[in-house]
Backbone bond lengths (Angstrom), bond angles and torsions (degrees), N, CA, C in turn:
res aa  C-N    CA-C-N  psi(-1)  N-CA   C-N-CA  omega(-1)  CA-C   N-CA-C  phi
1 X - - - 1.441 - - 1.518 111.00 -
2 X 1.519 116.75 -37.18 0.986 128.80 177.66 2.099 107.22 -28.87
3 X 1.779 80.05 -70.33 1.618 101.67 -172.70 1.564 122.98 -38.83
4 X 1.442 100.51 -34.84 1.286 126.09 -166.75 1.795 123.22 -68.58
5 X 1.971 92.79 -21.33 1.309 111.18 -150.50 1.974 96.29 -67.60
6 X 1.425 89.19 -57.96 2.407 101.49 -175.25 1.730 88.91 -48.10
7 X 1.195 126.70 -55.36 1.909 111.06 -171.18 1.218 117.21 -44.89
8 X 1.583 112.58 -57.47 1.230 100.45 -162.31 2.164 96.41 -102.29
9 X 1.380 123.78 45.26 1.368 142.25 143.38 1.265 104.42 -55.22
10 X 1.470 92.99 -66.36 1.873 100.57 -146.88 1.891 94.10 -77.57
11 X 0.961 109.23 -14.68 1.675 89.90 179.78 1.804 110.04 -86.32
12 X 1.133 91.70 -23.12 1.803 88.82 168.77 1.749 122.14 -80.37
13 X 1.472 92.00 152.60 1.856 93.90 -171.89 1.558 110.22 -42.14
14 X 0.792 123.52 160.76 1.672 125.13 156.44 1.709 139.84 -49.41
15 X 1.565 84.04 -27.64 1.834 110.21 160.04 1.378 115.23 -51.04
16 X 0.786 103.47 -59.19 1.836 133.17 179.95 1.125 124.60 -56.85
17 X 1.412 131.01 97.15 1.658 123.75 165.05 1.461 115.79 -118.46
18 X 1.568 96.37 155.43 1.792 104.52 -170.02 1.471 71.95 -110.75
19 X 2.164 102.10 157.59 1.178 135.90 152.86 1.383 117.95 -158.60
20 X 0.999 113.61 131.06 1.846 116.68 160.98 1.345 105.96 -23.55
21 X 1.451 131.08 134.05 1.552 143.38 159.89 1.677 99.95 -96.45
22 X 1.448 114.88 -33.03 1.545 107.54 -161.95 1.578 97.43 -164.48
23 X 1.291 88.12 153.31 1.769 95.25 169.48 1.482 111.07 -132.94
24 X 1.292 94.33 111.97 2.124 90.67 -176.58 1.525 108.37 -93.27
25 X 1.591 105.23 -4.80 2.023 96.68 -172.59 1.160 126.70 -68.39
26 X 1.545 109.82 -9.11 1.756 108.80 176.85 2.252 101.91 -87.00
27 X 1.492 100.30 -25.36 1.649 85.71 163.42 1.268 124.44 -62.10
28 X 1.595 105.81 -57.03 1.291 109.76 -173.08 1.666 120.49 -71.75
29 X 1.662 104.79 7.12 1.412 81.72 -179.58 1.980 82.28 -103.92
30 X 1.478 131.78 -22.61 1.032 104.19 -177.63 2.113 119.66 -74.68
31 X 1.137 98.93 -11.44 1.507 117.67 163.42 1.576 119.75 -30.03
32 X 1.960 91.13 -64.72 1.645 123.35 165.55 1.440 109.85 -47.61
33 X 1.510 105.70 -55.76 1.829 104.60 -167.73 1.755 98.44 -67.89
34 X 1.321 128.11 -31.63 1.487 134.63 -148.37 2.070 82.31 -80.52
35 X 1.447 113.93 -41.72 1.477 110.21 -159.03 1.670 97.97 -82.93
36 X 1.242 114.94 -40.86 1.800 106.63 162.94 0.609 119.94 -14.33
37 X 1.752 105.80 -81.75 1.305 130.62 -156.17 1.633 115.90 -63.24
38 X 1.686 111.08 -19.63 0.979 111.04 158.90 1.422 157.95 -77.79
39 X 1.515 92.39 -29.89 1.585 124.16 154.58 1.637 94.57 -51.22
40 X 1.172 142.75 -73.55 1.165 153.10 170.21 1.328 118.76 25.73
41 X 1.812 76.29 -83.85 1.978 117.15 -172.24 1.416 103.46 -66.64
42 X 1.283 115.99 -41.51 1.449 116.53 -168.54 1.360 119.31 -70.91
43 X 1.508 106.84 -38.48 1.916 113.70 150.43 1.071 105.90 -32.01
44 X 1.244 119.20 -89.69 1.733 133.65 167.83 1.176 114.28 17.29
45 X 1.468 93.13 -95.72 1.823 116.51 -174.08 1.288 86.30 -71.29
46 X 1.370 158.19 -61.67 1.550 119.35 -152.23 1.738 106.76 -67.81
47 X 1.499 119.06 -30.36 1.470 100.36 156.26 1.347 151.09 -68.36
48 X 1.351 110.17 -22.25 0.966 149.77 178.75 2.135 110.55 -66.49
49 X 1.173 117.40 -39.48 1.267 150.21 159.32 0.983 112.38 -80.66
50 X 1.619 150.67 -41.84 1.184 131.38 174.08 1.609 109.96 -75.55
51 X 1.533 115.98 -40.95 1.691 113.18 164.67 1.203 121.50 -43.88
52 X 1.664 118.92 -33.17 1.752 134.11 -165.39 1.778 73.08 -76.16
53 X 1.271 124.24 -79.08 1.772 131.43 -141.63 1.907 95.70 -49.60
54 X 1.676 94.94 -51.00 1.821 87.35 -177.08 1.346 122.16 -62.75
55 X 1.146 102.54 -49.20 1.909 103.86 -178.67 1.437 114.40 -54.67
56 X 1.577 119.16 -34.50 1.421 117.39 -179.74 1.660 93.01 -83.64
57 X 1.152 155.10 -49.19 1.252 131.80 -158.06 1.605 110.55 -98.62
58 X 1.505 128.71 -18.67 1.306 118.75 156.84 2.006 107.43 -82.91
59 X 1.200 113.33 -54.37 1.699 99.29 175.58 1.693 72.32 132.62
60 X 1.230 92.51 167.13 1.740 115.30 -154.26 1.704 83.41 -100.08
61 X 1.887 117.06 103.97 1.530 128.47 -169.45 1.961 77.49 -140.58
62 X 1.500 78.40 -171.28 1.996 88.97 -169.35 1.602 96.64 -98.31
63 X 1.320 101.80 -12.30 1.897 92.63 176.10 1.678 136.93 -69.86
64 X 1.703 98.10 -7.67 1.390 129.11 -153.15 1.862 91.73 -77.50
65 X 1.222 133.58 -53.70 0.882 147.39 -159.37 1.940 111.18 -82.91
66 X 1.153 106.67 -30.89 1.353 122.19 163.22 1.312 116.76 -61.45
67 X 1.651 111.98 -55.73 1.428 123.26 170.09 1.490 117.73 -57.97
68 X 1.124 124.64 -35.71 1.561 128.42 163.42 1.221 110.06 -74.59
69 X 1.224 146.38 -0.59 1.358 144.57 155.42 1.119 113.18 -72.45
70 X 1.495 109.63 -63.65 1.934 120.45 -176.00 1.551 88.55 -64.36
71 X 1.020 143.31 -23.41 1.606 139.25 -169.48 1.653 110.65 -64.88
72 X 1.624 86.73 -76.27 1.345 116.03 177.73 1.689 109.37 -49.83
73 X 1.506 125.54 -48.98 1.586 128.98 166.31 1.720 127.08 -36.17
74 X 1.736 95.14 -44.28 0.859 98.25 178.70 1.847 120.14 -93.84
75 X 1.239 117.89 -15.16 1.646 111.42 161.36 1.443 93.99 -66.36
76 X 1.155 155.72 -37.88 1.437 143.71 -147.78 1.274 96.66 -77.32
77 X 1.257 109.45 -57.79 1.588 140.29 -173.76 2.263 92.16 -39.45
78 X 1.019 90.83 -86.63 1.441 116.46 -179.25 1.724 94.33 -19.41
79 X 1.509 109.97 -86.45 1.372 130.23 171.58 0.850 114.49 -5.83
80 X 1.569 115.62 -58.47 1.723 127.69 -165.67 1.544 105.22 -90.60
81 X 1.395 106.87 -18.32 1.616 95.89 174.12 1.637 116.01 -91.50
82 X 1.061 103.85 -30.44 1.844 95.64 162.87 1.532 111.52 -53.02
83 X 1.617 112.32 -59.07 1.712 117.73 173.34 1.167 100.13 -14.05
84 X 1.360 109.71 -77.96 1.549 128.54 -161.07 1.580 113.31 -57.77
85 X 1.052 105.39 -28.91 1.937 97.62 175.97 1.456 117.15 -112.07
86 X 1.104 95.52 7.85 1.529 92.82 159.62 1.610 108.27 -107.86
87 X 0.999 106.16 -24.23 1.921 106.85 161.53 1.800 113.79 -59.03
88 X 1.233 94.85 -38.61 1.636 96.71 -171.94 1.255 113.72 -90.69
89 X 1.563 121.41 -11.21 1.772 117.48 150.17 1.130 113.36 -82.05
90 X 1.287 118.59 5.32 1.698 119.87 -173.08 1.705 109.20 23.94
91 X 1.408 91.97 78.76 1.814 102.99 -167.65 1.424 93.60 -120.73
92 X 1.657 126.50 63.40 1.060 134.08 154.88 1.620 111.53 75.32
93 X 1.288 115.62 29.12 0.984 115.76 -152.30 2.034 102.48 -108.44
């Protein structure tokens, strides 16, 4: 919008001036970094918690860590496939 502002200057009377009142894009882009970073953690701990749930209810064996892989693959998996279809209804997303 910034860019936009000197074009449409010169088509207005001379009376008339445009200026920025506010700039919200450095919030909303740290907003973006703040919701990442949150998606992030929550990967994390929901993997992080399903390794804790298996190892305590099968017992600490070499399979435990495998199973939190195929675990953990598939929330990622999941994650990225909602991303993806809610991008492709372009439902405000």
């Amino acid at each position: 919008m910034k860019a936009l502002i000197p074009g449409l200057q010169v088509q207005l009377p001379p009376a008339i001036t445009m200026h920025t009142l506010g700039d919200r894009t450095i919030t909303i882009r740290r907003s973006m970094e703040d919701v990442k970073f949150t998606l992030k953690l929550s990967l994390f701990l929901v993997i992080l918690v399903i390794f804790l749930f298996f190892a305590e209810f099968v017992g600490y064996h070499d399979s435990e860590p495998r199973v939190t892989v195929l675990v953990g693959g598939h929330v990622c998996r999941d994650v990225l496939g909602r991303l993806f279809a809610r991008q492709s209804f372009d439902d405000g997303f």
